[in-house]
C-alpha positions as CSV (number, residue, x, y, z in Angstrom):
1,X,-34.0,27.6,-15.4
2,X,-35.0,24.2,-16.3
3,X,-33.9,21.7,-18.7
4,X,-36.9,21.8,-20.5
5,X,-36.9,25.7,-20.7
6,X,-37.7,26.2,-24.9
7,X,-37.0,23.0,-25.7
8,X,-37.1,22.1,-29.5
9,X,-39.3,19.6,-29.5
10,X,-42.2,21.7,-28.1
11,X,-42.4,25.0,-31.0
12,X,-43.0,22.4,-34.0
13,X,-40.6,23.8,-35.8
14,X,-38.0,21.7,-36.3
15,X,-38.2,20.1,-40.5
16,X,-37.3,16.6,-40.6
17,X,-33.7,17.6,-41.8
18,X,-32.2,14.0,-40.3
19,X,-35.0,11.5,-41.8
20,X,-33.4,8.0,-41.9
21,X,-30.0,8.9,-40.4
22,X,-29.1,7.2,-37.3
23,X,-26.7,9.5,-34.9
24,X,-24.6,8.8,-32.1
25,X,-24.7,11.6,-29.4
26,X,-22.0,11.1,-25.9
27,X,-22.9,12.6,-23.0
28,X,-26.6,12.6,-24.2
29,X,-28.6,13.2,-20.6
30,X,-28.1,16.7,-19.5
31,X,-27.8,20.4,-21.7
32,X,-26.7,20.5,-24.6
33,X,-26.2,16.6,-25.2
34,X,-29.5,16.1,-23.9
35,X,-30.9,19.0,-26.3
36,X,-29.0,17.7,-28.9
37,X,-30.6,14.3,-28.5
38,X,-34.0,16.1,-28.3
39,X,-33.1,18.2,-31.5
40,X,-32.4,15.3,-33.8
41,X,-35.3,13.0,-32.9
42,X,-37.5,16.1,-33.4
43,X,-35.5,16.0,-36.9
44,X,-36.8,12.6,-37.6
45,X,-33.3,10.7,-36.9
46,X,-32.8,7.4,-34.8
47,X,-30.5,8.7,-32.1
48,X,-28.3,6.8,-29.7
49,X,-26.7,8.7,-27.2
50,X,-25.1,7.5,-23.8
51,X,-24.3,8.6,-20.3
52,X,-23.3,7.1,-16.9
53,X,-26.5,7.5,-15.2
54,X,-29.6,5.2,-15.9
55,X,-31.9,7.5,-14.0
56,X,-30.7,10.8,-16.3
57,X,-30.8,8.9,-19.4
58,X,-34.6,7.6,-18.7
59,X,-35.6,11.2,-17.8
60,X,-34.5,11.8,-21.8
61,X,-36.5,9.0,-23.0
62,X,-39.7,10.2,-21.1
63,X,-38.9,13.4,-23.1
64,X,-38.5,12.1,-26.3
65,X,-41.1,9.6,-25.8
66,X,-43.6,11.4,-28.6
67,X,-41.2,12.9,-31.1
68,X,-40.9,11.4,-34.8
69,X,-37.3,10.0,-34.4
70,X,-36.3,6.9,-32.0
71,X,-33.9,7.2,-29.2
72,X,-32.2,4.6,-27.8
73,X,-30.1,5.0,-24.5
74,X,-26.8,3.3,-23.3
75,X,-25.4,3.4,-20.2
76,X,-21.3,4.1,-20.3
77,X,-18.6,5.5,-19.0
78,X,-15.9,6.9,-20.9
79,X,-12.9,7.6,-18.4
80,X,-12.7,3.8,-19.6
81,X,-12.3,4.5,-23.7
82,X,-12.9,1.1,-24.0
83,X,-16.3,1.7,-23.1
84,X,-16.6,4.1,-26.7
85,X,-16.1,0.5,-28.4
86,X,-18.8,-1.2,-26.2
87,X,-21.3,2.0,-27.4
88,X,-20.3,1.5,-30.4
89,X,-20.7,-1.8,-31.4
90,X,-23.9,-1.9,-29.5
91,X,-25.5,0.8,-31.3
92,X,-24.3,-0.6,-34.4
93,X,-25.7,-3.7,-33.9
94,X,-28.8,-2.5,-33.0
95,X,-29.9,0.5,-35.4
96,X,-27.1,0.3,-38.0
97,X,-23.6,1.8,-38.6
98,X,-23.7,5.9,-37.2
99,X,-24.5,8.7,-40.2
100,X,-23.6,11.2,-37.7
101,X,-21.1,11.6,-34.3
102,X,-21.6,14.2,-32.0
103,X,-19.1,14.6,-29.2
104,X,-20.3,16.2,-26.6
105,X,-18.9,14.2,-23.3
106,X,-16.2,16.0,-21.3
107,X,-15.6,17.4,-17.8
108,X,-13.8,20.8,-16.3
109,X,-12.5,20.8,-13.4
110,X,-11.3,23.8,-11.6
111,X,-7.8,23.5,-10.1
112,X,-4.4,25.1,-9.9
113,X,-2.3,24.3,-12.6
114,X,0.8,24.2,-9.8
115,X,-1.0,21.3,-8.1
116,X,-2.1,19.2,-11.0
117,X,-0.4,16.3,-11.7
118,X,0.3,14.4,-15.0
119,X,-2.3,12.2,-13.9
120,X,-5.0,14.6,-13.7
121,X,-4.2,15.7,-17.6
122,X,-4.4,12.0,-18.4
123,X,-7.5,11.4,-17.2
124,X,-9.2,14.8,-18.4
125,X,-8.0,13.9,-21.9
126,X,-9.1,10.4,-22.0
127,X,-12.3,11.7,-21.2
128,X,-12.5,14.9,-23.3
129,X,-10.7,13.3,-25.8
130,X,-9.9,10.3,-26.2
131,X,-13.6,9.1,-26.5
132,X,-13.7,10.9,-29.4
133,X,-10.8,9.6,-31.4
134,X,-11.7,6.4,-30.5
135,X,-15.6,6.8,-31.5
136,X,-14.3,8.9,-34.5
137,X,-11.6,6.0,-35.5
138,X,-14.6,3.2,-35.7
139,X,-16.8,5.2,-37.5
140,X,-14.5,6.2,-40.5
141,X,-14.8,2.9,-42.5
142,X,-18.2,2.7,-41.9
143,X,-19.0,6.2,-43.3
144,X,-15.8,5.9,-45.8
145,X,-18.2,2.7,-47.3
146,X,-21.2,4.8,-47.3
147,X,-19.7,7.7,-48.8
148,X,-21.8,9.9,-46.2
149,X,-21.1,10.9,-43.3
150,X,-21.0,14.1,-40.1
151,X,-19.2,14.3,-37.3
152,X,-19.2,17.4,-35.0
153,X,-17.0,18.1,-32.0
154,X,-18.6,19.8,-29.2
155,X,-15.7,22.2,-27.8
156,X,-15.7,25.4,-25.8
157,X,-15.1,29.1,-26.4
158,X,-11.9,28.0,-24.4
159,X,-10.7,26.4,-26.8
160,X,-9.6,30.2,-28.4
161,X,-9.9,31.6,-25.1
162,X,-8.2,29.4,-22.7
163,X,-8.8,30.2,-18.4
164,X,-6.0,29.8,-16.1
165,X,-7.7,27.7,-14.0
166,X,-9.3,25.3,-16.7
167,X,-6.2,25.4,-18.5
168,X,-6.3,21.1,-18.8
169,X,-10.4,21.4,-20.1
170,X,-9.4,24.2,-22.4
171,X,-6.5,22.1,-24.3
172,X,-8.7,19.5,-24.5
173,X,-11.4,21.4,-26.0
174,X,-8.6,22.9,-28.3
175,X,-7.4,19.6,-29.3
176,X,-10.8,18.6,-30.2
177,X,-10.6,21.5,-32.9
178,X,-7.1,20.9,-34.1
179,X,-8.3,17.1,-34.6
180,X,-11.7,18.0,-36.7
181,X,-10.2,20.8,-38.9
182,X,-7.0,18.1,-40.0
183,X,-9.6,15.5,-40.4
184,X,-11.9,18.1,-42.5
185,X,-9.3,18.2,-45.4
186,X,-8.5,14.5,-45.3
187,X,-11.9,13.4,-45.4
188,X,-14.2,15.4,-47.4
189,X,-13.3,13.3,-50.4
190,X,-15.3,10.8,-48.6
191,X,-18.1,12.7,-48.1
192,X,-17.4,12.8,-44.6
193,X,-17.7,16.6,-43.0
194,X,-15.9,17.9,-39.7
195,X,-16.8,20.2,-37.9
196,X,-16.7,22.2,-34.3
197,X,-19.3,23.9,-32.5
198,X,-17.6,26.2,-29.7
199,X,-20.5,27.2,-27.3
200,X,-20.0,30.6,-24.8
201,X,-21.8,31.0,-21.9
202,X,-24.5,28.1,-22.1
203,X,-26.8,27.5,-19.0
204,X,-26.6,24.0,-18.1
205,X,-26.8,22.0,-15.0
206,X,-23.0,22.7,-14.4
207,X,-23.6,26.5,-14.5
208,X,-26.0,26.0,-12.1
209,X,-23.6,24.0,-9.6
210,X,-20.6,26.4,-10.4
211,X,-23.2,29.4,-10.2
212,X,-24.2,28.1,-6.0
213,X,-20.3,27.3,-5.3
214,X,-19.2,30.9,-6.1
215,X,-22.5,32.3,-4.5
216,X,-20.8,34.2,-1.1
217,X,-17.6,33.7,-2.4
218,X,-17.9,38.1,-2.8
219,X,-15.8,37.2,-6.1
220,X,-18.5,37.3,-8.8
221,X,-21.7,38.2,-6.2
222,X,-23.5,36.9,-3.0
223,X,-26.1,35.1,-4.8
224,X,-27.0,33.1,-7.7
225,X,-28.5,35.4,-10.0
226,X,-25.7,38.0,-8.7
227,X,-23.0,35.5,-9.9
228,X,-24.9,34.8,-13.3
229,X,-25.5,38.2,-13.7
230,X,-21.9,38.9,-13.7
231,X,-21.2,36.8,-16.4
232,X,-23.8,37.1,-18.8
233,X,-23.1,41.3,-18.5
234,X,-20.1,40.2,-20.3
235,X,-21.9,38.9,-23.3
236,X,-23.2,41.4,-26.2
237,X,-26.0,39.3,-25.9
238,X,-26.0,39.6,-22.3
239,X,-27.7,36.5,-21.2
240,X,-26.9,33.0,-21.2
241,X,-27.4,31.0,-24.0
242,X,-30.1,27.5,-24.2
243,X,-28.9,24.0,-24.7
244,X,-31.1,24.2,-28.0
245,X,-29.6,27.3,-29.1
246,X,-26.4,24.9,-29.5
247,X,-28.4,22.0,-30.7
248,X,-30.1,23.8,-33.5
249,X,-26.4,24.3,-34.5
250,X,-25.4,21.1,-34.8
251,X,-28.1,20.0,-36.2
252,X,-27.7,22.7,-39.0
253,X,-24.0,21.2,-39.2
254,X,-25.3,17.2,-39.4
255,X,-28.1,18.3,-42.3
256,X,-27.7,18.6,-46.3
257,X,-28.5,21.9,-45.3
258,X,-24.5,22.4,-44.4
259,X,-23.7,20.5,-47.4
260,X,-20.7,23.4,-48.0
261,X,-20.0,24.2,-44.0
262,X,-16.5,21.9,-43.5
263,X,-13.5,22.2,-41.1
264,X,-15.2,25.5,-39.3
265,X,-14.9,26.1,-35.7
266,X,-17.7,27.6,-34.6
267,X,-18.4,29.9,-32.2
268,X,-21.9,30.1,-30.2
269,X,-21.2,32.6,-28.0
270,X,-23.9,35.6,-27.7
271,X,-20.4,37.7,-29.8
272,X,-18.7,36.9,-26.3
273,X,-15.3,36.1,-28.0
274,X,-15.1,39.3,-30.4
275,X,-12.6,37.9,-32.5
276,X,-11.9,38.3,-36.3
277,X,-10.2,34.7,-37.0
């Protein structure tokens, strides 16, 4: 499966729900960032969206190259937070104050809780989240002022379901939630919404590397499809789900359309997580 496998941009039938809003989108080059990105300039919106590599990012821009919204790429890295200031102040400068934040940059790592060290949780959360609060905490005045304003949280079905072996990632991705639905109360007033988007089994280019490490393994099957097989027979829905099937989502969050839709954690999972609250 390829990155371009149903992508938005090419079914025509995206409505211009973002006209005239300019987004911010981390971790914009790759799955659901990247379909995110795709998504909103189909929507008409001027999206900025960042990422460490210049090669990934200009890959996006060949894709988006035709659709009605302008994207605008930035290189950064954001195990440095200071590098969520940089991002923003240069997208700021360039197309305007943000309408809309979507945070979608993290990283999982596999170990064993046992032989993780303090370290390791620092630097998983100043990825995961710290680039978040930080991007978050800049835009609040600016939206505050406008008296408009979206912000969704990209976070996992771990969040609700946390793995022993992901146990860092899944706080993160927890705290993520915790952190939109207490800023959801605060800041509606404002006009500002908050919301999560909690995606399952989503197939992106880190399914396909985790998909060729277990391949052999004899834990989960001996080859690739094997191994996706035996996750995906786990889903109601039993396949893995598109980047766009999560950036429709957001986008339905970031519209007028979700005008009502505030402090929800939700859950893009195929009915994987089967749980009532």
């Amino acid at each position: 499966m390829t990155e371009s496998d149903a992508s938005p941009q090419q079914t025509g039938l995206i409505p211009p729900l973002l006209a005239g809003r300019h987004a911010l989108v981390t971790g914009g080059s790759k799955g659901i960032g990247r379909s995110t990105v795709e998504t909103f300039a189909a929507a008409g919106a001027t999206v900025s969206y960042c990422a460490r590599s210049p090669e990934s990012l200009e890959m996006v821009q060949e894709a988006t190259r035709d659709l009605p919204g302008e994207t605008l790429a930035y290189t950064a890295d954001f195990s440095d937070v200071a590098e969520a200031d940089r991002f923003y102040d240069e997208a700021s400068a360039r197309s305007g104050s943000p309408d809309i934040l979507v945070h979608n940059v993290g990283l999982s790592v596999a170990r064993n809780f046992v032989r993780m060290t303090n370290e390791d949780w620092e630097a998983l959360f100043r990825l995961n989240l710290g680039s978040s609060l930080q991007l978050t905490r800049r835009a609040f005045p600016d939206m505050k002022r406008r008296g408009w304003g979206r912000i969704v949280m990209v976070s996992s079905a771990t969040a609700k379901f946390p793995i022993g072996h992901l146990v860092d990632y899944s706080a993160s991705k927890a705290a993520m939630v915790s952190v939109a639905k207490g800023l959801a109360r605060d800041w509606a007033k404002y006009g500002i919404l908050v919301n999560s988007v909690l995606p399952g089994l989503i197939m992106t280019p880190a399914w396909d590397e985790a998909a060729e490490r277990l391949a052999g393994s004899g834990i989960r099957g001996e080859t690739v499809p094997e191994v996706l097989e035996s996750f995906s027979g786990e889903v109601p829905i039993p396949r893995f789900g598109h980047p766009d099937e999560i950036a429709k989502v957001i986008l339905f969050l970031c519209s007028e359309w979700a005008s009502y839709v505030n402090g929800v954690a939700l859950d893009v999972d195929g009915g994987w997580s089967g749980h009532l609250f």
